[in-house]
Structures are given as C-alpha cells and as structure tokens.
C-alpha positions as CSV (number, residue, x, y, z in Angstrom):
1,X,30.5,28.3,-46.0
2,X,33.9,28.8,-43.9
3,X,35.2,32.5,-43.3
4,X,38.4,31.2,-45.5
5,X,36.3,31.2,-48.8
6,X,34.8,34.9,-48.5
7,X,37.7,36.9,-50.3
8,X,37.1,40.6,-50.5
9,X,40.2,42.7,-52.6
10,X,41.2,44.5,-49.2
11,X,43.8,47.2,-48.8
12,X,43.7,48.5,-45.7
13,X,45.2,52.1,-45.2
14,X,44.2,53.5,-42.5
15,X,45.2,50.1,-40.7
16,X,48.5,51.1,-41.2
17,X,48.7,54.1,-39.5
18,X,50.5,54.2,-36.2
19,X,48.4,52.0,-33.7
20,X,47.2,54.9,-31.6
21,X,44.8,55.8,-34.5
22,X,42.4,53.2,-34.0
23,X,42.0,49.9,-31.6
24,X,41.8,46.5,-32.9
25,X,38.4,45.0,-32.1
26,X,36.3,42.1,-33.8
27,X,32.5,42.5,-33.9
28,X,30.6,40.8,-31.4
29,X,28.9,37.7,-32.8
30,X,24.7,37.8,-32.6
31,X,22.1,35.0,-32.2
32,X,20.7,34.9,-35.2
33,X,21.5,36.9,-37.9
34,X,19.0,37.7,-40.6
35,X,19.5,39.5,-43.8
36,X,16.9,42.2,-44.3
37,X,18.5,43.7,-47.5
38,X,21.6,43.6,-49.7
39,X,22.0,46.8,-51.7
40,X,22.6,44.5,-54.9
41,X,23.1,47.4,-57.4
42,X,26.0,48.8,-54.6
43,X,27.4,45.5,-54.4
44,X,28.9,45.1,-58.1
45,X,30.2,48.5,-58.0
46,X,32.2,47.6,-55.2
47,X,33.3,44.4,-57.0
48,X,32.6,42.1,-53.9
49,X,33.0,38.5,-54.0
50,X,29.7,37.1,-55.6
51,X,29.6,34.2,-52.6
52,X,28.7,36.8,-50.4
53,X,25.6,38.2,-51.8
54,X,24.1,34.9,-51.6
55,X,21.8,35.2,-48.4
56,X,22.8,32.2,-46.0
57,X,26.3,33.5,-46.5
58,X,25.6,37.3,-46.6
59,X,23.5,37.3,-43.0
60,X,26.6,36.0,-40.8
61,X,29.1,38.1,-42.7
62,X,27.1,41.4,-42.6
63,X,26.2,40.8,-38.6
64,X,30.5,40.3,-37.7
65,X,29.7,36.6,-37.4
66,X,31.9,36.1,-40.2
67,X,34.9,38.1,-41.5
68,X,35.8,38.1,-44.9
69,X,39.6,37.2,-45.8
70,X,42.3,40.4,-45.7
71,X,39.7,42.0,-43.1
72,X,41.1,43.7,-40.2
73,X,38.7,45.6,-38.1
74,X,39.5,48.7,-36.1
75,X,37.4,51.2,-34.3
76,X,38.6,54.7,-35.3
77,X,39.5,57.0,-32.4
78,X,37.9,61.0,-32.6
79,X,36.8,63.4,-30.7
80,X,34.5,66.4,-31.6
81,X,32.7,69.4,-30.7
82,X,28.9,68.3,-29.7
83,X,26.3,71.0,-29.9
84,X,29.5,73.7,-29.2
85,X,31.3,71.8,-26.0
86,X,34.2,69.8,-27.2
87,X,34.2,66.2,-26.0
88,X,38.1,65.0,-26.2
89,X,37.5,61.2,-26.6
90,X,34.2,59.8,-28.8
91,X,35.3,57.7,-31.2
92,X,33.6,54.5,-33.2
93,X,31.6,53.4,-29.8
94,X,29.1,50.9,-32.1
95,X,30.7,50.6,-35.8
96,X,34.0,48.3,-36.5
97,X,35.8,49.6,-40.1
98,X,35.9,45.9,-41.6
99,X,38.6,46.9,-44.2
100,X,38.8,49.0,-47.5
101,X,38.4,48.0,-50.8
102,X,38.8,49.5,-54.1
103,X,35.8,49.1,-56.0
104,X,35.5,48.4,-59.9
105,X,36.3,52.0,-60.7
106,X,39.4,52.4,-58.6
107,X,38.1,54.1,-56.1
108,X,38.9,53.4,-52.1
109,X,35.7,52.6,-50.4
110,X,35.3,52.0,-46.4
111,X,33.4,49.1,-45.2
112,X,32.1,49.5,-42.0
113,X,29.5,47.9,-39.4
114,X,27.3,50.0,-37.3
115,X,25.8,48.1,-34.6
116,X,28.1,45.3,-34.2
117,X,29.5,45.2,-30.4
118,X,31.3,47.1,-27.5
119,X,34.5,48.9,-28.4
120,X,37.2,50.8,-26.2
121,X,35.1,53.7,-27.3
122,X,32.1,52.8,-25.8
123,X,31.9,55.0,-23.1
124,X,29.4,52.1,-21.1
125,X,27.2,51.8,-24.1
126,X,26.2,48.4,-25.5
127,X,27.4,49.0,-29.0
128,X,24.5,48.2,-30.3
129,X,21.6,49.6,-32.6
130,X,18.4,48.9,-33.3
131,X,16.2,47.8,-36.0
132,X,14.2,51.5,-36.9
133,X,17.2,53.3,-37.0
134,X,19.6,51.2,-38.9
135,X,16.7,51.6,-42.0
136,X,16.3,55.1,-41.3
137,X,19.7,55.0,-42.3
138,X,19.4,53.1,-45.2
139,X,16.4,54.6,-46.4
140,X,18.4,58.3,-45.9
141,X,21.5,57.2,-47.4
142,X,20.2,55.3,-50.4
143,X,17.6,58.3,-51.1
144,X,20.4,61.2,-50.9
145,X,22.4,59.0,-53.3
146,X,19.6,58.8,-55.7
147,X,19.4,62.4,-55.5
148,X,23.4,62.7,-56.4
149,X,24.1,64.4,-52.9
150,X,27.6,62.9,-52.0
151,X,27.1,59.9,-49.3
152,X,27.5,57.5,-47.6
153,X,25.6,54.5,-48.4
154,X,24.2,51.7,-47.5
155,X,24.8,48.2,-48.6
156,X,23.8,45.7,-45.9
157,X,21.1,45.7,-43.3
158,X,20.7,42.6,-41.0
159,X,18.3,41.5,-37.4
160,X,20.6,40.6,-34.6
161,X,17.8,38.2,-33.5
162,X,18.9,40.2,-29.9
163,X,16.9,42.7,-28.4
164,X,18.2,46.0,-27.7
165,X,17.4,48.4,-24.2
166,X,16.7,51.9,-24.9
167,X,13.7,53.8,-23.7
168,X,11.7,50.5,-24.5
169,X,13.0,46.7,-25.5
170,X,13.4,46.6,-29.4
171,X,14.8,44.4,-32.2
172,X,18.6,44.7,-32.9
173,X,20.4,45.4,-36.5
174,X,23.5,46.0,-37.9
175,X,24.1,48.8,-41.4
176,X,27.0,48.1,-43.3
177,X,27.9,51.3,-44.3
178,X,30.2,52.5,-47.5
179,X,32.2,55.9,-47.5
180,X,35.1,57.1,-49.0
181,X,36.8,57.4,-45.8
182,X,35.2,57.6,-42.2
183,X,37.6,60.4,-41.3
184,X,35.9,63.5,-40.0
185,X,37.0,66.9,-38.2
186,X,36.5,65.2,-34.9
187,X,39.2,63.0,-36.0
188,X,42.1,65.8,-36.4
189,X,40.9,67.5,-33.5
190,X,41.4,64.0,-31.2
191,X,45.2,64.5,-31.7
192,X,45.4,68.2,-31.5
193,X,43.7,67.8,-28.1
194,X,46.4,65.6,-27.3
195,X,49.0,68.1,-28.7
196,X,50.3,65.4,-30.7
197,X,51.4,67.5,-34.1
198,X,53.2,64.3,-35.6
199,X,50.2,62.4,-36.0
200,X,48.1,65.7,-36.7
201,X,50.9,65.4,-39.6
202,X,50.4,61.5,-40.5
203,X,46.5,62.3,-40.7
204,X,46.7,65.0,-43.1
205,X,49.3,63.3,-45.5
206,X,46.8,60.4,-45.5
207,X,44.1,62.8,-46.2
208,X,45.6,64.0,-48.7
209,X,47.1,60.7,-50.5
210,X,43.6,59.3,-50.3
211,X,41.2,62.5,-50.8
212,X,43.0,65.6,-52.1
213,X,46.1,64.3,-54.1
214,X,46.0,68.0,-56.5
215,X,47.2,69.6,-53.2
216,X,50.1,67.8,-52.4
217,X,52.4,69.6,-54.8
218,X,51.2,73.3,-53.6
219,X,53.5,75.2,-52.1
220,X,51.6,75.4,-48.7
221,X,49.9,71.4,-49.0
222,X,47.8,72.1,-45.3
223,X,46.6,75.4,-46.5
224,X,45.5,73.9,-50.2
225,X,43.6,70.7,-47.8
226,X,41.8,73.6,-46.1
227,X,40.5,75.3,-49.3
228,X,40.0,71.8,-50.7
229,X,38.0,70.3,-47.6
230,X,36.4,73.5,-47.6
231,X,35.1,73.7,-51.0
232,X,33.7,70.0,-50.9
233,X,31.9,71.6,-48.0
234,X,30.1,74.2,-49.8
235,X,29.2,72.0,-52.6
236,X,27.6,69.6,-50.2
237,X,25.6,72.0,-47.4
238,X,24.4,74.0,-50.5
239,X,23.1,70.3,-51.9
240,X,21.1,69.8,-48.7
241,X,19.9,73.2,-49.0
242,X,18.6,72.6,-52.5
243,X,16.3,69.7,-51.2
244,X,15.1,70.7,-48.1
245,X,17.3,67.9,-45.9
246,X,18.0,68.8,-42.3
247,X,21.1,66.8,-40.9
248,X,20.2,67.5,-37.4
249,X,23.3,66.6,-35.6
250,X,26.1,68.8,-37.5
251,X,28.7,68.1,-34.7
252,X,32.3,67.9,-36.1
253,X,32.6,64.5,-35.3
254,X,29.5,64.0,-37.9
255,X,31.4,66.2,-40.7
256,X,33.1,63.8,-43.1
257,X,36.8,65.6,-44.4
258,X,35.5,63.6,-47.6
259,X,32.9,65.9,-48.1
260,X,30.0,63.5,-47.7
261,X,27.1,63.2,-45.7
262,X,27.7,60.6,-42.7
263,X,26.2,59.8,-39.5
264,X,22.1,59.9,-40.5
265,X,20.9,60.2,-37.1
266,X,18.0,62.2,-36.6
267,X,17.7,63.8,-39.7
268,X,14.8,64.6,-41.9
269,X,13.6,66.7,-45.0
270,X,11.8,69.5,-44.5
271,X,7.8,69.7,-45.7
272,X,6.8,73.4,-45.4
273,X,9.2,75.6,-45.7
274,X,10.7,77.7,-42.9
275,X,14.4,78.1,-42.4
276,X,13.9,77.3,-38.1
277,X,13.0,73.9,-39.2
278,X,14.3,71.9,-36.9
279,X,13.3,68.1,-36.6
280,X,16.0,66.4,-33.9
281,X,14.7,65.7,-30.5
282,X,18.1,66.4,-29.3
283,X,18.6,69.8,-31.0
284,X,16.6,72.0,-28.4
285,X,18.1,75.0,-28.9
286,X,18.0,74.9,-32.7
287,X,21.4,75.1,-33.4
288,X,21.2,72.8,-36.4
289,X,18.3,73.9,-37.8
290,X,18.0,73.9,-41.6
291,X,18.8,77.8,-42.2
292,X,21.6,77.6,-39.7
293,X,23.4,74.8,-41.8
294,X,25.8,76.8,-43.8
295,X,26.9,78.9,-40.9
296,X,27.7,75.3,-38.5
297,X,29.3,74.2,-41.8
298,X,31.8,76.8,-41.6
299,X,32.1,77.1,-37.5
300,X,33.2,73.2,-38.0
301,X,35.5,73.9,-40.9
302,X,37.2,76.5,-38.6
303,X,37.9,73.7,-36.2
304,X,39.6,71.6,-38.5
305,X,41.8,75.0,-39.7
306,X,42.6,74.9,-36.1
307,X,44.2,71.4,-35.9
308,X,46.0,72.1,-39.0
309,X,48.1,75.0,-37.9
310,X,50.9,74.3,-36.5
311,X,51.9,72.7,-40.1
312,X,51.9,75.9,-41.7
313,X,55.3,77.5,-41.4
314,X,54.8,77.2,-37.9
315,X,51.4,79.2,-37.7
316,X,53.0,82.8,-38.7
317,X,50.8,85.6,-38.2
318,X,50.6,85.6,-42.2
319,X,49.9,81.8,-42.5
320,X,46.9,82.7,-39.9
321,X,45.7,85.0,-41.5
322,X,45.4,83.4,-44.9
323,X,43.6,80.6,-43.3
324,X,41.1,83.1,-41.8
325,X,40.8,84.4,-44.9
326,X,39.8,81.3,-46.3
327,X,37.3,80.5,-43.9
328,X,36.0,83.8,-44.1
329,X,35.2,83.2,-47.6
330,X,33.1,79.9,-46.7
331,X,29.8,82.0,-47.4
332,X,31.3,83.1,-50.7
333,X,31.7,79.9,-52.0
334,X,28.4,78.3,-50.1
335,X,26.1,81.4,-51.8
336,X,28.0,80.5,-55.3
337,X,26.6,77.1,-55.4
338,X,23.6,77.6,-54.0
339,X,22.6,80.3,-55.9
340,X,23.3,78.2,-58.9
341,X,21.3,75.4,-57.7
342,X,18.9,77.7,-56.9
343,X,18.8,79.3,-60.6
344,X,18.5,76.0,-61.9
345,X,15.3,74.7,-60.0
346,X,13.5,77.7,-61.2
347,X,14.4,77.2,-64.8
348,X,17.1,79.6,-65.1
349,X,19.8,79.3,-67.6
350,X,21.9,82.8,-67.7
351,X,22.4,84.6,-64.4
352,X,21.3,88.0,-64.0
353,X,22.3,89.9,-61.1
354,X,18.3,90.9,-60.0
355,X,18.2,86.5,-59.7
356,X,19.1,86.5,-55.8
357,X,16.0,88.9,-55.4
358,X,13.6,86.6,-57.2
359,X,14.8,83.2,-55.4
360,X,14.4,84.6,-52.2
361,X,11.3,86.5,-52.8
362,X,10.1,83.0,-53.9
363,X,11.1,81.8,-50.5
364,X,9.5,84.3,-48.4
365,X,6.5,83.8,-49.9
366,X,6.5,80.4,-49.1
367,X,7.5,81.0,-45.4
368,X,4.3,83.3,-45.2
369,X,2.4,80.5,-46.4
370,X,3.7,77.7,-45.3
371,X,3.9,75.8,-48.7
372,X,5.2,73.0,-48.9
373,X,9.2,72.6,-50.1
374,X,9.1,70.6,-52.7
375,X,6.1,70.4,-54.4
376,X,6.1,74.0,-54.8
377,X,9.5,73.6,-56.9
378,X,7.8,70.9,-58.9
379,X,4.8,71.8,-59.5
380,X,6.8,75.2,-60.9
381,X,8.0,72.7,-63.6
382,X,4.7,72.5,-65.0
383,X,3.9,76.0,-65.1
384,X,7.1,76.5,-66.8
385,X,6.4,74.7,-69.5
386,X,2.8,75.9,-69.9
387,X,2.1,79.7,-68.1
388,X,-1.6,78.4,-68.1
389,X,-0.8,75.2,-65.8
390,X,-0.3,77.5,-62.9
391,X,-2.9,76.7,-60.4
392,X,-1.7,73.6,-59.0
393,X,1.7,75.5,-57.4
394,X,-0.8,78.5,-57.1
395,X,-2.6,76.5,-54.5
396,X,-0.2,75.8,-52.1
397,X,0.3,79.3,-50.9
398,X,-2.5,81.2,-48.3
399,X,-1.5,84.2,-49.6
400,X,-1.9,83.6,-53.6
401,X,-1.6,87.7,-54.3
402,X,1.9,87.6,-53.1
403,X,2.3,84.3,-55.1
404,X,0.8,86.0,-58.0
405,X,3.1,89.3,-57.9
406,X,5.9,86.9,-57.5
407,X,4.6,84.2,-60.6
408,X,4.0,87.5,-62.7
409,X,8.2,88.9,-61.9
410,X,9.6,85.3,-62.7
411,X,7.5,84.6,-65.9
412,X,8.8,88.0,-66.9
413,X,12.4,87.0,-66.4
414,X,11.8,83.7,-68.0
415,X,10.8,85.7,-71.1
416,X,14.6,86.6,-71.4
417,X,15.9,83.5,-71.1
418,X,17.3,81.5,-74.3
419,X,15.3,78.1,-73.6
420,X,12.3,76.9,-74.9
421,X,9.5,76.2,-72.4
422,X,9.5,72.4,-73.1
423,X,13.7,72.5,-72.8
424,X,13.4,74.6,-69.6
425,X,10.9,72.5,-67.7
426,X,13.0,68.9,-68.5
427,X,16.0,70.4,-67.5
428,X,13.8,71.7,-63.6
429,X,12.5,68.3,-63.5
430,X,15.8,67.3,-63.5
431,X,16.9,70.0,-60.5
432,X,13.3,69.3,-58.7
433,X,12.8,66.1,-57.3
434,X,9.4,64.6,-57.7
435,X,9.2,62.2,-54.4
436,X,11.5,63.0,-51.4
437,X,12.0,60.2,-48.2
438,X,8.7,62.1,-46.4
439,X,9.5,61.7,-42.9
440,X,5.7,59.7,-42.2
441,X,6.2,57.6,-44.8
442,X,9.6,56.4,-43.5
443,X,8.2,56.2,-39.8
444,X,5.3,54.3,-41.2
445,X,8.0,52.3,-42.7
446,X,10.4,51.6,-39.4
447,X,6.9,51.1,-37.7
448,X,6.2,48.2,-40.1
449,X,9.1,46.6,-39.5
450,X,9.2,46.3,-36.0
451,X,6.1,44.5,-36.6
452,X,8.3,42.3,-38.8
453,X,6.5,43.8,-42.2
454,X,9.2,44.9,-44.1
455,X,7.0,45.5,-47.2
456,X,6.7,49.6,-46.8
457,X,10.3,49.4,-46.3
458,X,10.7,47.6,-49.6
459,X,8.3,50.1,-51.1
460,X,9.8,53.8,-50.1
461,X,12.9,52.5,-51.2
462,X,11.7,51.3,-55.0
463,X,10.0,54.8,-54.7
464,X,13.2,56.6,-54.3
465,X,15.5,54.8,-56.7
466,X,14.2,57.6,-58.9
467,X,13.4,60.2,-57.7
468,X,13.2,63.1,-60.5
469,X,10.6,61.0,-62.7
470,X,7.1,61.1,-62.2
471,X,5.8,57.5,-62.1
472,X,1.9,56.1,-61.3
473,X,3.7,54.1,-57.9
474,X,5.1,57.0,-56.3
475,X,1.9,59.3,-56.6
476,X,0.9,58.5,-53.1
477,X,4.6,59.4,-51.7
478,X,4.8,63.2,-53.1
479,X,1.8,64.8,-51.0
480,X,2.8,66.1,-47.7
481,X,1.4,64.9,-44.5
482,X,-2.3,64.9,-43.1
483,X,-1.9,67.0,-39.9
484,X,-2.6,63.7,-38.1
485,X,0.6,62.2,-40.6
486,X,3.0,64.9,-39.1
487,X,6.7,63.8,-37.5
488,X,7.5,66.3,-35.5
489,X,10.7,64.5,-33.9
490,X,13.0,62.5,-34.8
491,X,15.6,60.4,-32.8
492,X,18.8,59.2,-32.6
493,X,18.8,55.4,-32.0
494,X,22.1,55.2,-30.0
C-alpha cells in the first residue's frame, strides 16, 4: 500500500496561519510499528478512508511511517503558565497535528500524533512516549467520552517496536489523538509574551470562525469569546466535578479554548471522597487538587482575558473592567451547573433553595467517612427507588448516624418532588455512573501490557463503553480498591 492511495478529506486551517504559528515537521519513522487498537466506532464518524482501518495499512500510517494524501504536519507553538511560573516557549515537543478533517457531521476535527519524533519544541527531549501512558490516555479519553464529558479522544494506539529512556527502559507508542482544535490558553499567551497583538488578533478570529461563530457579530467580538470560552469552561470543570475526575496538571497550556478536556497526563478519578485529593506525582503542593479545580479553571481563564486585551477598544479602563467582571462571575456560572448536576444525581427534579444545604451535607458526610465517590451516588439510586434498599449505600459510611440524619432530610425532600420512585431512580442511574476507569484497574491494565498482554486493556475498555448500565461483566470493576489495590501516584510519561 503506497502513501498515494490513503486519501483523508483534509482541510487544513490552522496550516494556513502565518508560518510563525507552528513549524513544519514530519514524524519520525519507527522500527516496527504495530497496531494495538483502532477506535473503529471513532473512525466512521470521522468518515476516514476505509483502506486505512485495515491493520497492515493502519500500523505505518498511525506510527508517521506513512502520511495520508492532503496531510501537512506542523507542531503548534505555545507557551503556558506551569504550576503558576509562566514558561514563554513549550509548544508540541512530542505530537505532529497530521491535518484536519471534517467528519461526517460537518464538524472540524484535529488529527494529531503524540509520540511520534523530535520537534523544534523539544526542548532536548526525545519526542517520544511510551507504551503505559499512551493507553492511559486512551483508556481516559475514551471513558470521559462515554461519560459525555467533552474530549478529546482517542482513535489510534500503535508500539514503536523502539524502546524508550525514562527512569527505566520501556516499550515506545504513539496516540492519535482527535480534538476539535488543539488550541489552548498557552497558545494566546505565546504571542502576547512576544507582544505580537497582530497575531494575538489572527488567533482569536480563527477561534472564533472555527469555535465561537455566535460571537462574531457582537458588538465587542473579544469580550463575547471571553464569556463564550468562559462558559464552556464551567460546563466542563463542573462535569469533572460531578464524577469525581482529577486532571492533575491544569496548566494553561493543558486548558483547551474548545472547552474540552486535553493532555491526560497524570490524571485519575477519585475513590473516597475528599476535596484535597490529589493523585499527580508532580503536583506536590496540591495545587490541582480535585476541590481546587474550579478556582485554577478560572485563574487560567484570567490569563487568556489577559492576551485578549489589547483588542478591546484598546483596553479602556471600562473594557477592563467588564472583563473582570466576567471573570469574576466564573464561580457563578461553575456553582450553576454544578449545582444542577448535582440536583440531578440525587434524584432531584425542581430546585429548592434549601438543595445546596442537602448536597453538601451529603458530601461532608462522606469526607467524615471516607466513602467511596461513586458508589455512594449509585447505590443512592437504589434506595431511591425503594426507601427499604437503603443499607447497601448505608454501609459505606463509618459514621451511619450522620448518614442516617442525612438519608432521613433527603427522603423528606424527595417526598416533594413530582416523580415517581421508579422515574426518579432511571433518570439517577442515568446522572450516576455505574463503573468509572478505577485507577488499579487501569495500572493493572498498563502493567499487562508491558508484559505484552493487552487483554485487561481490551477488557476496561469494553467495561466502559457503558458506563451508566449495570451489566454481569463489569461487576468486578465498580468496587473500590483493596488497600493493597491502592494508586496513590500517578505519572506523567513524558
């Protein structure tokens, strides 16, 4: 099969900007490429050329060894604030942006390699990733899409047949990775830095033709993309919130302006619940732990006001104000839709104004205790629909007389609620998630396939193609760790 007869429907914007926004690089050809997985399902929706899914074809393309016609790959240049201290040059040091395509729906979709060589962003690294953290990725990605959490996904994941050097010699891979966009905060802040306000200015018209087209006819277009950026924000940390998931890096180089989750490093979901939860073995300080996520969310978004600026009528004293404003009213917007979330995984369908008070009474109780995230929210379902079938969620908590005083306020303010129990516990079942990626069941996964069995691998990710129904297979994935089972770090791979 020559390179000639792979034909992917490119249209490559973002190639078009002025040259300065990116650099021209090819991947690095590998050994041997192998294909570990082809997200089939992904695949069609993008409307790919079938050739390519077949896998003798699929493991060159998806390691750089081949590139598909109309494919023109760049590494994007950014820069970004990293745990607080801004770093004026990062960039795509390890992933090449293979082209865009617009998939069957009409949407423009990013295609991009992660793993696949040395670019002029580098900075000395090899470019390279390894085999654990390239699934980790896809195991993330794929799961948070199944959960409708906007993503980034994952359609391609391939062996090198190289070894890469971090603390220890491991097996090589390469992600391809789909996004809306790869354009983050970091991004606009790499030509601020640079005090270049022109392409500040070509960046945000992009953004705006490609993500935020209802703003462009507002009479201040750069203050509508803040509100705009800054609402898909909200929607997205309070998502996270509502499952548990930790990103564990929130730098604003790793804070998509699409409003998607991107750059799965060392993240996790959170077992018992405590809002210091804090899983990445980079994150000493805690900055990014799960409670502190809305309040990063809107330090980063007040970065990206920042860059836009000096587009507003010249950043008047008014114009700066209004864009404090807006940030100001991050929290506002964040506590709206998590409160609603929140209403809806305990059954609720009215709001009353005493609901706040009962969610996070909920919540404290399970701090004191330590119960577990998510099955308490599930096993909730149950008692919703029958008041009797309340000892399994009963169970989880040390302290079952605070549980109890708790169970007995909610039950009272289900009462007033126009649902039956049977509609009310279909529609939390719906809101709670059953089976969540479990961080030991995705190391036991990774650990697997080092050892070249990618059979768990296979499994987790059948598990979580579904992950609000209860099903016989994924029984064994929804208990929380033995104390022996626990992940207390995770890493970063690069």
């Amino acid at each position: 099969m020559t390179q000639q007869a792979i034909r992917f429907a490119f249209d490559n914007s973002y190639r078009r900007l002025p040259d300065h926004f990116h650099a021209r690089i090819r991947p690095t050809p590998v050994t041997a490429p192998g294909l570990i997985k082809l997200n089939a399902a992904l695949f069609e929706e993008l409307g790919l050329d079938p050739s390519a899914s077949e896998p003798r074809v699929a493991a060159p393309l998806f390691a750089g060894n081949l590139l598909p016609d109309g494919g023109d790959p760049i590494a994007m240049a950014y820069a970004g604030h990293q745990f607080g201290n801004f770093v004026p040059q990062l960039g795509d040091g390890r992933a090449i942006l293979i082209g865009e395509v617009l998939d069957r729906a009409g949407q423009r979709r990013d295609i991009q390699l992660k793993g696949s060589g040395q670019t002029p962003f580098s900075r000395s690294g090899d470019g390279r990733a390894a085999l654990g953290p390239v699934l980790r990725e896809y195991i993330l990605a794929e799961a948070m899409h199944a959960l409708g959490i906007p993503t980034t996904r994952a359609l391609a994941a391939v062996t090198t047949g190289e070894p890469v050097y971090r603390e220890t010699i491991l097996p090589g891979a390469i992600l391809t990775r789909v996004a809306s966009s790869h354009i983050r905060i970091g991004t606009f802040q790499y030509f601020t830095s640079r005090g270049d306000t022109e392409a500040v200015q070509h960046l945000a018209d992009h953004v705006i033709a490609r993500h935020y087209p209802e703003v462009a006819g507002a009479d201040s277009p750069y203050l509508a993309l803040i509100e705009a950026v800054l609402e898909r924000q909200a929607v997205l940390i309070a998502a996270w919130m509502r499952v548990g998931f930790i990103h564990g890096v929130m730098n604003t180089d790793n804070m998509a302006i699409s409003g998607e989750t991107i750059d799965y490093g060392p993240c996790a979901f959170m077992d018992a619940y405590d809002p210091a939860t804090v899983f990445s073995s980079i994150d000493r300080g805690g900055r990014y732990a799960y409670g502190n996520q809305p309040g990063i969310a809107q330090w980063n978004l007040a970065r990206f006001a920042e860059t836009l600026l000096p587009l507003i009528d010249g950043a008047s004293d008014a114009v700066i104000q209004q864009a404090t404003d807006l940030i100001r009213g991050f929290f506002g917007r964040y506590e709206e839709h998590w409160t609603a979330g929140m209403r809806r995984k305990l059954g609720l369908a009215t709001a009353e104004p005493e609901d706040i008070d009962l969610i996070h009474g909920l919540l404290d109780a399970m701090k004191a205790s330590g119960a577990d995230f998510t099955l308490t929210f599930r096993r909730l379902c149950d008692t919703a629909a029958d008041p009797q079938a309340n000892s399994g969620v009963r169970d989880l908590f040390i302290d079952r007389q605070t549980y109890d005083a708790w169970a007995a306020q909610w039950q009272a303010r289900l009462e007033r609620d126009p649902q039956t129990p049977a509609e009310r516990a279909a529609r939390m079942r719906d809101t709670n998630p059953a089976v969540i990626p479990r961080n030991h069941r995705v190391e036991q996964a990774l650990h697997a396939a080092v050892e070249n069995d990618f059979g768990p691998f296979e499994a987790i990710l059948r598990v979580l193609e579904r992950p609000y129904e209860d099903r016989p297979e994924v029984a064994g994935y929804t208990e929380p760790p033995q104390d022996e089972e626990r992940v207390l770090k995770t890493f970063c791979g690069t």
